[in-house]
C-alpha positions in Angstrom: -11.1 16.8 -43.4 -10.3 18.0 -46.9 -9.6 15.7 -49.4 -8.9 16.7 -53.5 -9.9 14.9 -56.2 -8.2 14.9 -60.0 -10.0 17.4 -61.4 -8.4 20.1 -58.4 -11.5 20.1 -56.7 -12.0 19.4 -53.2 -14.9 17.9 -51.0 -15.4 17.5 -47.3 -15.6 14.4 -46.0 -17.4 14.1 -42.6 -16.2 11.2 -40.4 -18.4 10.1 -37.3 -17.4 8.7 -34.4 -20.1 6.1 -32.8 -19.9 7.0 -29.1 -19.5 3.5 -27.2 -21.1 3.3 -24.0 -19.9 2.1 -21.2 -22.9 -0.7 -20.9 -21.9 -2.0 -24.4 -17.6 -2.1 -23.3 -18.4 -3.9 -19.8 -21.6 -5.4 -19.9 -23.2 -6.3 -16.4 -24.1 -10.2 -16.1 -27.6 -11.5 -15.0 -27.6 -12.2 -11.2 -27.7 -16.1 -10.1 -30.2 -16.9 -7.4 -29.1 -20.3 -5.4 -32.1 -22.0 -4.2 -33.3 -21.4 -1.2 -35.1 -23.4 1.7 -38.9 -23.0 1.4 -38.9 -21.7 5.3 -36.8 -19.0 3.9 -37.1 -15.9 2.3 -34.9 -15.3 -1.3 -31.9 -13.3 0.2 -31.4 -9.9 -0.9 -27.7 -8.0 -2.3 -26.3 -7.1 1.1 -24.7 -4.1 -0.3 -25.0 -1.0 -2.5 -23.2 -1.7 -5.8 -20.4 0.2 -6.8 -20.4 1.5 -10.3 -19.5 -1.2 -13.3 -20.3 -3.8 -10.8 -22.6 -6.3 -10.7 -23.5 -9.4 -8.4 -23.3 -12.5 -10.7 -24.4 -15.0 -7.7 -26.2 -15.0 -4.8 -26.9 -17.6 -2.2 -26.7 -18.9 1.3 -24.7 -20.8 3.2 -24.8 -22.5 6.9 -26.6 -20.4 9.7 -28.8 -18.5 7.6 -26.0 -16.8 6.1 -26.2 -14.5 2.9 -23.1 -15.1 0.0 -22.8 -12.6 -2.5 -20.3 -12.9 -5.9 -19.5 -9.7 -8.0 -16.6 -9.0 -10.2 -15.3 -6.9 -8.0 -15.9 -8.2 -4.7 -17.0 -11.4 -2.7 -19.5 -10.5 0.3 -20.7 -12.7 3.1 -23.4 -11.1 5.6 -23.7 -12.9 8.8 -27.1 -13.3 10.1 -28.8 -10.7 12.4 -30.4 -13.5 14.1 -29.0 -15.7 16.9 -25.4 -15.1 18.6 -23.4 -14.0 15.9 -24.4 -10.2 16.1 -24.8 -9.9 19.8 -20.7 -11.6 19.6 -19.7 -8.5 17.4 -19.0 -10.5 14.4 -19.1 -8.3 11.5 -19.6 -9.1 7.5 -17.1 -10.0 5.2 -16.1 -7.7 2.3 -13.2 -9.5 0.4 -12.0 -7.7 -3.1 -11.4 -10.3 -5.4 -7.6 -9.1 -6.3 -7.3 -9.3 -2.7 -7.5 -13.4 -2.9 -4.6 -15.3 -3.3 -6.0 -19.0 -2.7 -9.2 -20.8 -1.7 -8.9 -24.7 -0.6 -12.0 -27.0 0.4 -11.6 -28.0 4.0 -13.9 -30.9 5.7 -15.8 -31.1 2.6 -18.3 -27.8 4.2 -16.0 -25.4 4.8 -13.8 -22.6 2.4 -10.9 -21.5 3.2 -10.3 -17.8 1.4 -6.5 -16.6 2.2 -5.8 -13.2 1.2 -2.3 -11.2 0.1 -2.8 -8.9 3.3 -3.0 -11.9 5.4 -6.4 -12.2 6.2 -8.0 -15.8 6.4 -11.8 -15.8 5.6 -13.8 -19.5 6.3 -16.9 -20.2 5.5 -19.5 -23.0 6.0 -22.1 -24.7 3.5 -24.8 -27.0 4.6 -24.0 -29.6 1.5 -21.3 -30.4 0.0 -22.6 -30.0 -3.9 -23.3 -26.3 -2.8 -19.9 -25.7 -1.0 -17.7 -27.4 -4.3 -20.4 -24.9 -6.5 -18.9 -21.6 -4.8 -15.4 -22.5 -5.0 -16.0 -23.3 -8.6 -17.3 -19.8 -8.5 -14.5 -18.0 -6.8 -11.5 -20.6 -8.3 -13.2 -18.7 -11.7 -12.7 -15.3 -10.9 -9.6 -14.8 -9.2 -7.8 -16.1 -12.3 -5.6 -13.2 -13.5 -6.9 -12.3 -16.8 -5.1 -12.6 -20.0 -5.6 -9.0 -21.2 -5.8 -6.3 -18.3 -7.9 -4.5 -19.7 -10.3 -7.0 -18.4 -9.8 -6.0 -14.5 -12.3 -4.4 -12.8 -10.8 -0.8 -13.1 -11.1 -0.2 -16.1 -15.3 -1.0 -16.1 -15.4 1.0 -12.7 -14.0 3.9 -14.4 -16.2 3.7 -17.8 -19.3 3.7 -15.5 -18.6 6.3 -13.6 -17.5 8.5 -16.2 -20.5 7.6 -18.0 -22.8 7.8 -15.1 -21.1 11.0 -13.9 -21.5 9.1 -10.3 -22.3 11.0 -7.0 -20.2 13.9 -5.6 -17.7 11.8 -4.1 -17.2 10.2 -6.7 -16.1 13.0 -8.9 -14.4 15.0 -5.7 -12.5 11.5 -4.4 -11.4 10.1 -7.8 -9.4 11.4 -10.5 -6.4 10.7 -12.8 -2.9 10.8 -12.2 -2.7 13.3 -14.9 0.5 14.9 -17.2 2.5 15.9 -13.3 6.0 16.1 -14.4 7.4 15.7 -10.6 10.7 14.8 -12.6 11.8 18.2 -13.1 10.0 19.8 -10.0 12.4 17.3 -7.9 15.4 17.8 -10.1 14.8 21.8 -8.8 13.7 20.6 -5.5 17.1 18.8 -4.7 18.7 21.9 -6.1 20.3 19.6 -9.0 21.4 21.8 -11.8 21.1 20.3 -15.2 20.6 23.5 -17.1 24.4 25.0 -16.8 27.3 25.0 -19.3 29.4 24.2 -15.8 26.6 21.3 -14.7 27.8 17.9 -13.0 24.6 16.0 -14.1 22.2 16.5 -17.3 19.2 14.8 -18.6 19.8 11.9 -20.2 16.7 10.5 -23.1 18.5 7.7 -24.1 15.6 5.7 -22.7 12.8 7.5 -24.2 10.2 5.4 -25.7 11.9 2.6 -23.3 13.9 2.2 -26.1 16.9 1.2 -23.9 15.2 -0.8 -20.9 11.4 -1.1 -20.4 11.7 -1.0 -16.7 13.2 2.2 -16.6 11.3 5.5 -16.7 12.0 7.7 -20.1 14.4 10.0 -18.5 17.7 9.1 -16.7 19.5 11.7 -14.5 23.7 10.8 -15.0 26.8 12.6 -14.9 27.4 15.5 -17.7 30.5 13.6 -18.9 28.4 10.4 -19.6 27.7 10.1 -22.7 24.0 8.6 -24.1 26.8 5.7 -25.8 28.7 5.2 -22.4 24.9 4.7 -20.6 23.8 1.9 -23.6 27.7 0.1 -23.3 27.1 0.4 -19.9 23.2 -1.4 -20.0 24.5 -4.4 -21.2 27.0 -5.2 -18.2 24.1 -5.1 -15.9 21.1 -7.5 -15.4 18.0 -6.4 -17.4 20.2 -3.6 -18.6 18.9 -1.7 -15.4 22.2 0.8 -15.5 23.0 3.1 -12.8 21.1 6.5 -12.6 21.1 9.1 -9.8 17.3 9.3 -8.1 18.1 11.8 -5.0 21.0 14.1 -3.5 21.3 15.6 0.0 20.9 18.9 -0.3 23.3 19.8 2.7 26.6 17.8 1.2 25.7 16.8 -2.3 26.0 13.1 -1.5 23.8 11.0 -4.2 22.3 8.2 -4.1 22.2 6.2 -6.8 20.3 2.4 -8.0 20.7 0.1 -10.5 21.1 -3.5 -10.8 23.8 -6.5 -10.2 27.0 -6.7 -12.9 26.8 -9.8 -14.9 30.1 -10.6 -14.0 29.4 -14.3 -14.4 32.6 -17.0 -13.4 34.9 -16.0 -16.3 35.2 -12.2 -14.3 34.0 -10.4 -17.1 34.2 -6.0 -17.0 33.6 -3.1 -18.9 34.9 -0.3 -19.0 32.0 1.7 -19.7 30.4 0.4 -16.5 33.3 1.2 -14.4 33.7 4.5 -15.9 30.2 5.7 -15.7 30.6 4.4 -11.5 33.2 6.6 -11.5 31.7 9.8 -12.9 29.0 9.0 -10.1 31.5 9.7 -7.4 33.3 12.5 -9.1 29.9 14.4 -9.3 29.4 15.1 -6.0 33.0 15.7 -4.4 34.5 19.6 -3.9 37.9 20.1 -5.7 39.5 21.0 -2.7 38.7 17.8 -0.3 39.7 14.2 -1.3 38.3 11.9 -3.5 35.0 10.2 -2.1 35.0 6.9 -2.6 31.2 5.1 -3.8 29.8 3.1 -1.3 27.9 0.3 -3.2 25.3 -1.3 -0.7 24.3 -5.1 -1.9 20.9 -6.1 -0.5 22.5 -9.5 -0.6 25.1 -11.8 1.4 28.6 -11.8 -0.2 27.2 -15.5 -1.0 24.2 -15.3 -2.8 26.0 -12.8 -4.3 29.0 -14.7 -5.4 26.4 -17.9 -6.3 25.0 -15.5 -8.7 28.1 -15.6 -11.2 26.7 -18.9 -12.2 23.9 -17.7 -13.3 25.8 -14.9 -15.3 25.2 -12.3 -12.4 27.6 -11.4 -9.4 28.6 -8.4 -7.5 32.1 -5.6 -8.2 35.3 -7.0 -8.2 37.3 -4.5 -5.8 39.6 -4.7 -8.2 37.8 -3.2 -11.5 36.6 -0.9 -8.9 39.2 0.7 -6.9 37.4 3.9 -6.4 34.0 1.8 -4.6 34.0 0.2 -1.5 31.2 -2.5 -1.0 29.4 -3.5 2.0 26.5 -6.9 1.4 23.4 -6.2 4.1 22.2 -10.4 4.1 18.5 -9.7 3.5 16.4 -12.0 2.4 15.2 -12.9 -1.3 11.8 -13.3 -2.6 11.6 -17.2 -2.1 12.2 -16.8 1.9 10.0 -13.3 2.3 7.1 -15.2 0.5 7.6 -18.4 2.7 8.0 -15.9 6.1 4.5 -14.1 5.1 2.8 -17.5 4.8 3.3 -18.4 8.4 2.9 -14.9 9.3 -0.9 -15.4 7.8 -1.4 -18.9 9.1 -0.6 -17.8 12.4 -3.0 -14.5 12.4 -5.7 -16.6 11.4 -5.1 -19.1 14.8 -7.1 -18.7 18.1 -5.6 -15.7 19.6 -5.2 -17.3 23.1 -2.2 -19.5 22.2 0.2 -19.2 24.9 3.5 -19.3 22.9 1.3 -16.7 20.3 5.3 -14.5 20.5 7.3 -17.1 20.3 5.7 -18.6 16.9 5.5 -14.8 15.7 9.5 -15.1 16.5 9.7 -18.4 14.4 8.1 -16.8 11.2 10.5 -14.3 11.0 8.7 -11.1 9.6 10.1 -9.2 12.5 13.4 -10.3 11.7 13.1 -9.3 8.2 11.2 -5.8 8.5 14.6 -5.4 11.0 17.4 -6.1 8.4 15.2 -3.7 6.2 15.4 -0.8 8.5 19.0 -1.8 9.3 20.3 -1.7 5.9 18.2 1.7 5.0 20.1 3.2 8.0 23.0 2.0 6.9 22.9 4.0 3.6 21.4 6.8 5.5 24.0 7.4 7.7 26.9 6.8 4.9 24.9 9.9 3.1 24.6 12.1 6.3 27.9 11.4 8.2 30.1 9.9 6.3 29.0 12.3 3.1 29.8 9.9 0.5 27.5 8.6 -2.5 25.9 5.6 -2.3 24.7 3.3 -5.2 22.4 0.4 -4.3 21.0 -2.9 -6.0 20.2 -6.0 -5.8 19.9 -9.1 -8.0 17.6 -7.4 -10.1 17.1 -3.8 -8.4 13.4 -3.9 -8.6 12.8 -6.0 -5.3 14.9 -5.4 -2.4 16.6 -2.3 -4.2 13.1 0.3 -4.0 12.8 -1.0 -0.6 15.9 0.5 0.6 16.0 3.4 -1.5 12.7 4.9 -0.8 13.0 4.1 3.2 16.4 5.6 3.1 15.0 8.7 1.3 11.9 8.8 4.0 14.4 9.0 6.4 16.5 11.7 5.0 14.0 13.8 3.2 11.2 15.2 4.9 8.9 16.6 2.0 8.3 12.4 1.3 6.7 12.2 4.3 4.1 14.5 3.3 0.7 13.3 1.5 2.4 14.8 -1.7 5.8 13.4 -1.5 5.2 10.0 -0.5 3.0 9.6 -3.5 5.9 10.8 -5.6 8.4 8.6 -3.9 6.4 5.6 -5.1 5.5 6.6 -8.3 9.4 6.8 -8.9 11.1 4.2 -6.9 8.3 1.8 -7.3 6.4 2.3 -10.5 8.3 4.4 -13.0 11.7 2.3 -11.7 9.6 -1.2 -12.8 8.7 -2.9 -9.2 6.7 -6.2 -10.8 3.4 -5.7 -9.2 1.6 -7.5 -11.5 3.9 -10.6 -11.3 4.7 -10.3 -7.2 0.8 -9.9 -6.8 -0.9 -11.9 -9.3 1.3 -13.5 -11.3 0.5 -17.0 -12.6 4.5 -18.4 -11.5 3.8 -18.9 -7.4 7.4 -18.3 -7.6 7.3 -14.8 -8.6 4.7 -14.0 -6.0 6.0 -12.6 -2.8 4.3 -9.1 -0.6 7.7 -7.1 -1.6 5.4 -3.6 -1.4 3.3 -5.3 1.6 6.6 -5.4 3.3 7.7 -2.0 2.4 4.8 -0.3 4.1 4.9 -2.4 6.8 8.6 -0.9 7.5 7.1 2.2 6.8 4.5 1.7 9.5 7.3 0.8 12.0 8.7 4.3 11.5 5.3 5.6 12.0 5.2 4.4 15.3 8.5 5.9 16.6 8.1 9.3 14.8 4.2 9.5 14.8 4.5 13.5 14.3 7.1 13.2 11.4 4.5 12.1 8.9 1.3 13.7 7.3 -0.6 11.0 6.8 -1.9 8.2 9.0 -1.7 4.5 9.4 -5.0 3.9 8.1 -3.4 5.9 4.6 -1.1 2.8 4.4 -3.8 0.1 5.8 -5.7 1.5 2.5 -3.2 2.0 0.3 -2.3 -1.7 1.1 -5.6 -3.1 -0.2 -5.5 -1.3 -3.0 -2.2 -2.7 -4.4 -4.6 -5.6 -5.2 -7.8 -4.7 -5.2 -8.1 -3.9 -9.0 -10.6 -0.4 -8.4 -7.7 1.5 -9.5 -5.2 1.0 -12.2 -2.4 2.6 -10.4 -0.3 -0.7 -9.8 -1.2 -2.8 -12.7 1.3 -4.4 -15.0 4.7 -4.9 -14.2 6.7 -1.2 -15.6 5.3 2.2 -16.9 6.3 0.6 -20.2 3.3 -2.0 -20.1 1.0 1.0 -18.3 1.7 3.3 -21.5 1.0 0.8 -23.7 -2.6 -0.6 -22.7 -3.5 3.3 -21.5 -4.2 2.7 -18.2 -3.4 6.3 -16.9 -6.6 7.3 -18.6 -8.7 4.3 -18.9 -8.5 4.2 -14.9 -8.6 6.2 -11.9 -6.0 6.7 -9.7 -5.8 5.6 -6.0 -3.3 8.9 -5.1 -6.0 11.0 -5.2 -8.6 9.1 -3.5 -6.3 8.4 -0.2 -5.3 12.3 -0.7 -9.3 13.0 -0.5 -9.6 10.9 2.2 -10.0 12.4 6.0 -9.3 9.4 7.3 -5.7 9.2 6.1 -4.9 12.5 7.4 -2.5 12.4 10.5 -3.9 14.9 12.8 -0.9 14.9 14.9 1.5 15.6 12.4 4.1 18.7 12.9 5.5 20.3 9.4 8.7 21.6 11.4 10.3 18.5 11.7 12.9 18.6 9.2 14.6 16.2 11.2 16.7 12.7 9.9 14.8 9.7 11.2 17.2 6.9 12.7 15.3 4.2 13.0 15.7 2.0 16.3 16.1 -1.0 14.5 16.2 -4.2 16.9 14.1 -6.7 16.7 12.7 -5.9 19.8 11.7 -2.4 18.9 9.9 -3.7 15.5 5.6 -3.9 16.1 3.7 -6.3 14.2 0.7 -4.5 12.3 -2.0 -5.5 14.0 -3.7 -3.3 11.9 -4.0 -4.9 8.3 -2.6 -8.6 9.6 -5.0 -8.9 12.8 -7.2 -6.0 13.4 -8.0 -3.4 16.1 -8.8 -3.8 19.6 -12.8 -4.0 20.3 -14.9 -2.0 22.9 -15.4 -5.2 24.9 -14.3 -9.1 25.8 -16.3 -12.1 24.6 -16.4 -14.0 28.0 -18.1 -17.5 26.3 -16.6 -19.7 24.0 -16.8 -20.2 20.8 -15.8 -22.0 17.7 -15.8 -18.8 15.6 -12.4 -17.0 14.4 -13.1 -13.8 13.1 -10.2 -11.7 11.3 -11.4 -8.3 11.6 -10.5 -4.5 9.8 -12.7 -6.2 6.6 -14.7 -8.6 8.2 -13.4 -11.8 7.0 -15.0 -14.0 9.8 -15.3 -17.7 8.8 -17.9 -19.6 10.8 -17.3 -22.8 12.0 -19.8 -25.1 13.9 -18.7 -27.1 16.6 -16.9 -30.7 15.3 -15.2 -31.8 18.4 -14.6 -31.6 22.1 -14.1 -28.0 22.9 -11.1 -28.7 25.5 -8.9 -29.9 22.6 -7.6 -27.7 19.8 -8.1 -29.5 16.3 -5.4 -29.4 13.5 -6.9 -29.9 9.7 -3.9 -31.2 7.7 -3.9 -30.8 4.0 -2.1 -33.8 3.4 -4.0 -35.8 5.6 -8.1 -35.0 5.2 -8.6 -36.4 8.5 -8.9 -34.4 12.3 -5.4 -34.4 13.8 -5.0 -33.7 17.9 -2.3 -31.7 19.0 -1.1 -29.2 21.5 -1.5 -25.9 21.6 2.2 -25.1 21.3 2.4 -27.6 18.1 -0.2 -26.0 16.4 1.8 -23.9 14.1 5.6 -24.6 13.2 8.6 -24.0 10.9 8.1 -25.6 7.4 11.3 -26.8 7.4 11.4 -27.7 3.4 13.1 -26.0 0.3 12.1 -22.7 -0.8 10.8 -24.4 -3.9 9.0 -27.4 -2.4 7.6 -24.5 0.1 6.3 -22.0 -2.8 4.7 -25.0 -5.1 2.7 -26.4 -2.1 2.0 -23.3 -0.7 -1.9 -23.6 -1.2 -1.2 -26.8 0.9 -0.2 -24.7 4.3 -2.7 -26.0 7.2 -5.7 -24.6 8.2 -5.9 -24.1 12.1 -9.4 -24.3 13.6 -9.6 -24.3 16.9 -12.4 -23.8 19.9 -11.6 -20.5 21.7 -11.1 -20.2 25.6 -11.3 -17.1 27.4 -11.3 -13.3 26.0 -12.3 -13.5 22.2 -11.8 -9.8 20.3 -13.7 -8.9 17.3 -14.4 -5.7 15.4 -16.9 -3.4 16.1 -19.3 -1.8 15.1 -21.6 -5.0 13.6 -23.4 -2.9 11.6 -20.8 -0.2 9.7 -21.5 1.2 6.4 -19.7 0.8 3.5 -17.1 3.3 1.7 -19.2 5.0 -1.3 -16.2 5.3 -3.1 -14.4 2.1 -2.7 -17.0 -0.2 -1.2 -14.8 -1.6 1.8 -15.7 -1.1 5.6 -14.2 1.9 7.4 -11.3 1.6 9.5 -11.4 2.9 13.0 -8.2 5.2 14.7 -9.6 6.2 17.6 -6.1 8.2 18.7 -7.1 10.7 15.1 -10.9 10.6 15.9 -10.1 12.5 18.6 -8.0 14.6 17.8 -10.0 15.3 14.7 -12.9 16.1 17.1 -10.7 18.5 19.3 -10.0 19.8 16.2 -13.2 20.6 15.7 -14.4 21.8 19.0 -11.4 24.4 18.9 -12.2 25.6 15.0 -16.2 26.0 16.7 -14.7 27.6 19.9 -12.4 29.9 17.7 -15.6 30.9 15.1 -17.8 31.9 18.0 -14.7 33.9 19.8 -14.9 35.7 16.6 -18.2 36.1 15.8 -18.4 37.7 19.4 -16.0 39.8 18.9 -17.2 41.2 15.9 -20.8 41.9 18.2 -18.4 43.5 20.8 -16.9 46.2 18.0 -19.8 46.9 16.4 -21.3 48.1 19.8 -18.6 49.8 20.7 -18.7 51.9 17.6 -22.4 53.0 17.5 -21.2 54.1 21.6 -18.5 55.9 20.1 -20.6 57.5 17.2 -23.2 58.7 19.7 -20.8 60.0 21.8 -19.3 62.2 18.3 -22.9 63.2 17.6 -23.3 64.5 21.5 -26.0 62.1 22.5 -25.5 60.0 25.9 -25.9 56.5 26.1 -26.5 54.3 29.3 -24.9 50.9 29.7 -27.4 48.3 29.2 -27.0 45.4 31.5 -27.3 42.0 30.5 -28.8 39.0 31.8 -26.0 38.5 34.0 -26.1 41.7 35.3 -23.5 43.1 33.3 -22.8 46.2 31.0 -21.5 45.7 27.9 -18.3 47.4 29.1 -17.9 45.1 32.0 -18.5 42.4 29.4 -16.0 43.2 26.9 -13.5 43.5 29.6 -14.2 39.8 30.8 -14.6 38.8 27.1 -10.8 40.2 26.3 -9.1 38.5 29.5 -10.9 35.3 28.6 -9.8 35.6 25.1 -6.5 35.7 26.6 -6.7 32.6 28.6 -7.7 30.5 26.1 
């Protein structure tokens, strides 16, 4: 750096930079021993620490059990002694984004409920020692005031620092400067660069000058101008105008989001707006066919809709819209997905040998609502493929309900999003760079504005899985994991609410990404997957046809029954198994009321029903939903194996698929059986040609038999027809 002084001379001034490590940013905290019994040894860490973490408390709770407290993750290790093992209960290995709320049951017991539905209960031998750990965990599941404070960003400066293990460095990485923006503008075959174009670039946005849930650039009709797009912004909720994200490449059909017109009860328009919607269905007709009417699909009912002009919102009035026809698909907000996930999780974590388990499944409604999903996203895929018009969807806000239809309507029509690849830039642009709230739907501090919206999502996605399972590259366990990680704070991929907030605090470098750690993964890789279906997927969408992920809510199948009973309830896939002694007659199954702190007797079939209050009364007391213990009769499932070991990368148990362990193995055996056709064949030519060179040089060679009996010619011959065979 040269800097001149008055007299015309110059100096060099030599700045240092102190080089901060990564110990003096995230300091580790001294580990807290609870005491133990004198007949017992001090327990020990149950697990290998990732990097940047460090277990702040350690203890033990009833049956010889081992608790441990990080910041990233809460552990508790089940005994190797007595019945547990031998029953197949595993350990529990619960990320502490993954927690949603903890109550105190029966003064002894926690209850841990987590956003991917998992229950986790455990059981203290005093009550001083059971109110001291959920002090503990109440503590640190509180969402931090600055993000920088979540885990990710101390598991990334110690790893950097540390330079971590090979899979570290080959599993993790950045998200990095990919502009997939203008590789799908040229995938689609949209041209923006032409004199003659129909759509162009628009940066009115850039710096999210314009709307901070919006990515920087905005693809719009070429006769739009940047003016028209910020007129436009301010009919429409959150100023979330209408951009083009996708075309069919067959027709030219578009498909457009954005979010509700603030029509409000006086019926006001704009011009702007209605011109801009009109330019959207002008860019993809042909001059010589007849206008295409828009097709505007509202994730609402026509009265949730219309309720919304008192809040200043609405839907189109056909009339300022003469060109757009409108068709409302009745799914559910927020307030009742939140409320139908609830149950859903209350009832996962019941005694899996209730006799009217489908019928209570039917009563949450989940099903039902995954169903409307898939409905309306075939709805707008069929308008796109049949009918060939555009289509423009939203919602109330277009960052809920609107992604969700988009990107499954674009799974369906698009192939290349169904690859490893794609689907990671479907959800960085429909989810992330198009503002999805993940921060406040996941952890906000409003229970209101919580509610599984991306938990849902994949869920859908997972019952298109299961009715194409060739159609996709990637596995179920791919969206099992990428489903933990939404929350899990290891990677900064879904923190904050927009890419706004992500710029601004640095995350895309202060992080690691999770795309590249599920891409790394060989796990996630769908062995049975076929890259020649170019195919649409129309999605059977009954309610009968719709599967419940047993996967993420309830866990896999186990190699064999529990024949004896038990008062255990184990929800497996991570572990979470909450121990519970025995506390009544183990003929009757118990109900623990949070209203009522005393043991309530009921019938199986009463166990679990409808809450039947307001949303609002429903979300405020939601920490208040009961807790169902219950002695188990018959066949008990748990996971297997007892004794796995942990992910080096992201410290949770494996997950087991035994349909693409085999495969991968066949796989295997076939790449083995191909290398030693080869390498055999390669023997066979060389022979061959010293033969043939003795034979030039006039010297006579005898067959030599082999062990079989054999000469090498005879051999060949057999090896060739085999060859062919296989």
């Amino acid at each position: 750096m040269e800097l001149s002084d008055s007299s015309g001379s110059s100096s060099t001034v030599t700045q240092s930079m102190c080089h901060v490590r990564a110990s003096e940013l995230y300091p580790k905290r001294d580990l807290e021993t609870d005491e133990s019994p004198p007949t017992l040894e001090p327990p020990l860490v149950p697990f290998v620490p990732l990097a940047g973490e460090s277990v702040e408390y350690l203890g033990r709770g009833a049956n010889n059990t081992v608790l441990a407290l990080s910041n990233y993750r809460f552990y508790l290790k089940v005994s190797n002694e007595g019945s547990k093992r031998r029953r197949g209960i595993q350990d529990s290995n619960i990320p502490l984004g993954l927690i949603e709320m903890i109550e105190i049951k029966d003064l002894f017991y926690i209850i841990i409920s987590c956003k991917d539905s998992r229950t986790c209960r455990c059981t203290f031998t005093t009550n001083d020692l059971c109110l001291e750990w959920y002090k503990r965990l109440t503590r640190v599941i509180v969402s931090p005031k600055n993000v920088q404070d979540v885990f990710a960003f101390a598991f990334h400066a110690w790893a950097i620092e540390d330079q971590c293990n090979e899979d570290i460095s080959s599993n993790l990485g950045h998200d990095g400067d990919d502009d997939y923006f203008m590789k799908e503008i040229e995938r689609l075959n949209i041209s923006v660069l032409s004199d003659n174009s129909k759509w162009r670039i628009s940066k009115v946005n850039w710096d999210y000058k314009l709307c901070t849930s919006y990515p920087n650039r905005l693809l719009v009709p070429s006769c739009i101008t940047d003016q028209t797009l910020e007129a436009a912004a301010k009919f429409r909720s959150s100023k979330r105008v209408p951009v083009i994200v996708w075309r069919h490449k067959g027709n030219g059909a578009i498909l457009a989001r954005c979010s509700q017109p603030e029509v409000g009860w006086l019926g006001w328009r704009s011009s702007e707006d209605e011109d801009l919607l009109k330019a959207i269905a002008e860019s993809c007709q042909n001059k010589s066919k007849k206008p295409k009417k828009l097709v505007v699909i509202d994730a609402r009912s026509y009265p949730s809709a219309v309720a919304n002009r008192a809040r200043g919102g609405g839907c189109e009035c056909p009339e300022y819209y003469p060109g757009c026809e409108i068709r409302f698909m009745n799914l559910a907000n927020i307030h009742a997905v939140r409320k139908s996930f609830h149950l859903l999780r209350q009832l996962c974590a019941s005694p899996p040998d209730l006799p009217n388990w489908y019928s209570l499944l039917e009563n949450t409604r989940w099903l039902h609502n995954i169903s409307g999903l898939l409905h309306a996203a075939n709805t707008v895929a069929a308008t796109i493929e049949f009918e060939m018009q555009p289509v423009l969807v939203h919602c109330s806000d277009g960052w809920d309900r609107t992604p969700q239809i988009v990107s499954l309507a674009e799974l369906m029509l698009d192939s290349y999003y169904r690859t490893i690849d794609g689907f990671r830039v479907l959800c960085q642009r429909e989810w992330l760079d198009f503002g999805h709230k993940f921060a406040d739907r996941g952890q906000g501090e409003d229970p209101n504005e919580r509610c599984p919206v991306f938990i849902q999502w994949l869920d859908c996605v997972h019952n298109v899985m299961s009715q194409y399972p060739c159609a996709f590259e990637f596995s179920k366990t791919y969206l099992v994991k990428l489903a933990q990680h939404t929350y899990s704070n290891l990677f900064g991929t879904f923190l904050c609410n927009s890419g706004a907030e992500r710029k601004r605090t640095g995350i895309g470098t202060a992080t690691f990404s999770v795309w590249k750690h599920l891409a790394a993964s060989a796990e996630c890789k769908n062995h049975l997957y076929s890259s020649q279906s170019d195919n649409v997927l129309w999605i059977s969408c009954n309610v009968r046809d719709m599967n419940l992920w047993r996967d993420l809510y309830v866990g896999p199948f186990t190699d064999g029954p529990q024949l004896t009973k038990t008062t255990e309830i184990c929800n497996p896939i991570m572990g979470m198994d909450g121990i519970i002694d025995p506390i009544i007659r183990i003929d009757q199954p118990i109900v623990i009321s949070s209203e009522d702190p005393c043991i309530e007797f009921s019938k199986p079939e009463d166990i679990i029903s409808l809450d039947e209050r307001d949303d609002k009364s429903s979300d405020t007391n939601s920490s208040s939903l009961s807790s169902i213990i219950a002695e188990e009769n018959g066949i008990e499932r748990h996971s297997s194996p007892t004794n796995c070991i942990l992910n080096t990368v992201d410290g949770l148990l494996p997950l087991v698929d035994d349909v693409q362990n085999r495969l991968q193995q066949l796989n295997l055996e076939h790449k083995t059986r191909e290398a030693a056709l080869q390498n055999e064949l390669h023997v066979t030519r060389l022979v061959l040609l010293r033969q043939a060179s003795h034979r030039c040089n006039g010297i006579e060679t005898t067959p030599t038999p082999d062990v079989n009996g054999l000469s090498l010619a005879d051999k060949t011959d057999d090896d060739v027809r085999n060859s062919f065979k296989i």
